[in-house]
C-alpha positions as CSV (number, residue, x, y, z in Angstrom):
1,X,-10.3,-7.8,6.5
2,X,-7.3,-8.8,4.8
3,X,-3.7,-7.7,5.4
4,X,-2.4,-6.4,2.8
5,X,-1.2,-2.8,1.9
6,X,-4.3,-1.3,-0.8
7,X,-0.9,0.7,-2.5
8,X,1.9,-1.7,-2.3
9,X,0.5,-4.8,-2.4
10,X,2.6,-6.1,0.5
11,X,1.6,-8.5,2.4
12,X,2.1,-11.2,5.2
13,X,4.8,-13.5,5.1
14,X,5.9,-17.0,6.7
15,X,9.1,-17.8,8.5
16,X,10.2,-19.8,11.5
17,X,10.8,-19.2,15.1
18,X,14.3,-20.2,16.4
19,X,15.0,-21.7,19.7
20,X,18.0,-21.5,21.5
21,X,18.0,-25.4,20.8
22,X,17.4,-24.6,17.2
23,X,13.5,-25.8,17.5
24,X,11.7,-24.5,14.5
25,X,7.9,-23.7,14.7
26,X,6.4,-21.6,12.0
27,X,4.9,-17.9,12.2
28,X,3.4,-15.0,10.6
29,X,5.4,-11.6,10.0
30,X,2.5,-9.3,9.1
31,X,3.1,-5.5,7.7
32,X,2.3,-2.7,9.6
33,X,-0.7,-1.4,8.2
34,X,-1.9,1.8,9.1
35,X,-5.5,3.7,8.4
36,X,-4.3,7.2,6.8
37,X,-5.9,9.6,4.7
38,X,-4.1,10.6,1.6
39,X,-4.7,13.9,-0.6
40,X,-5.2,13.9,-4.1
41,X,-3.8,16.9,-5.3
42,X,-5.6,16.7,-8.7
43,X,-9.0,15.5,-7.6
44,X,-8.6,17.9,-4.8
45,X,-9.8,15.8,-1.7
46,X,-8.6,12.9,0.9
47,X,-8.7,9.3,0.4
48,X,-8.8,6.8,3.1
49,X,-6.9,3.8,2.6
50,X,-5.3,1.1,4.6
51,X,-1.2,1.6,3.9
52,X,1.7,-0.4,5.4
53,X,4.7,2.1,7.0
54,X,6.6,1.1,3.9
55,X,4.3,2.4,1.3
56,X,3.5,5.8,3.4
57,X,7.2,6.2,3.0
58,X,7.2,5.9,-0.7
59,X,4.5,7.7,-1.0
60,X,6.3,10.4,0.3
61,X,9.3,10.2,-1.5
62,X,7.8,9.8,-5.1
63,X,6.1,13.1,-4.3
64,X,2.2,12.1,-3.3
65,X,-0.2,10.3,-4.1
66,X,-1.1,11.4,-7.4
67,X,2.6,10.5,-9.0
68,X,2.6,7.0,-6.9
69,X,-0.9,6.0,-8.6
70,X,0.1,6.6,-11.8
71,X,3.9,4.9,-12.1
72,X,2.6,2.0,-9.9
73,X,1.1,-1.1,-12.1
74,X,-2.5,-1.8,-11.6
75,X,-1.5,-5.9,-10.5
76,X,0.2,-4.7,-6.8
77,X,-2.8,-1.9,-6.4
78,X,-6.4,-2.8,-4.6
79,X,-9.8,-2.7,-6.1
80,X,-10.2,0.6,-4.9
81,X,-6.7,2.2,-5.5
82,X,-6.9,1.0,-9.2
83,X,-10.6,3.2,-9.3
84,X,-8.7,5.9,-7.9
85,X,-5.8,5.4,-10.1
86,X,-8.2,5.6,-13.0
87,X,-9.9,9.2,-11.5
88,X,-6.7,10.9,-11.5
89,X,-5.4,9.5,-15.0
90,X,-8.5,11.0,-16.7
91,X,-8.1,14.6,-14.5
92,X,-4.5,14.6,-15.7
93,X,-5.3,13.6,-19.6
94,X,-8.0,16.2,-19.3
């Protein structure tokens, strides 16, 4: 299974380690993904999707799940968040 955030699209990134002696060796900073399940106020039930901190947080503030589908562009959204995207568009046009 990947790393990446299914509403965020973050993912891992590359950097060095620094010695006191100013040795470089590279590494892997990986988000902190989480399993949580999200409620879709307009299709009225929970989703299960694999979010990093970050994008619980926004979330959040952009007021649920619903409103972060729908402002968020389908290239930084998963396979399954872009279905789910595509649910609640045609509940709310409807």
């Amino acid at each position: 299974m990947s790393r990446i955030c299914e509403l965020t699209g973050k993912t891992r990134q590359v950097g060095n380690n620094v010695s006191h002696a100013n040795n470089r060796t590279r590494r892997t900073f990986l988000p902190n993904l989480q399993n949580v399940s999200l409620i879709s106020d307009s299709l009225g039930k929970s989703v299960r999707l694999r979010v990093s901190t970050h994008g619980l947080r926004s979330v959040e503030h952009v007021g649920g799940l619903d409103n972060w589908l729908l402002k968020t562009e389908d290239t930084k959204l998963s396979l399954r968040a872009r279905r789910l995207k595509r649910e609640v568009s045609k509940k709310a046009a409807a």
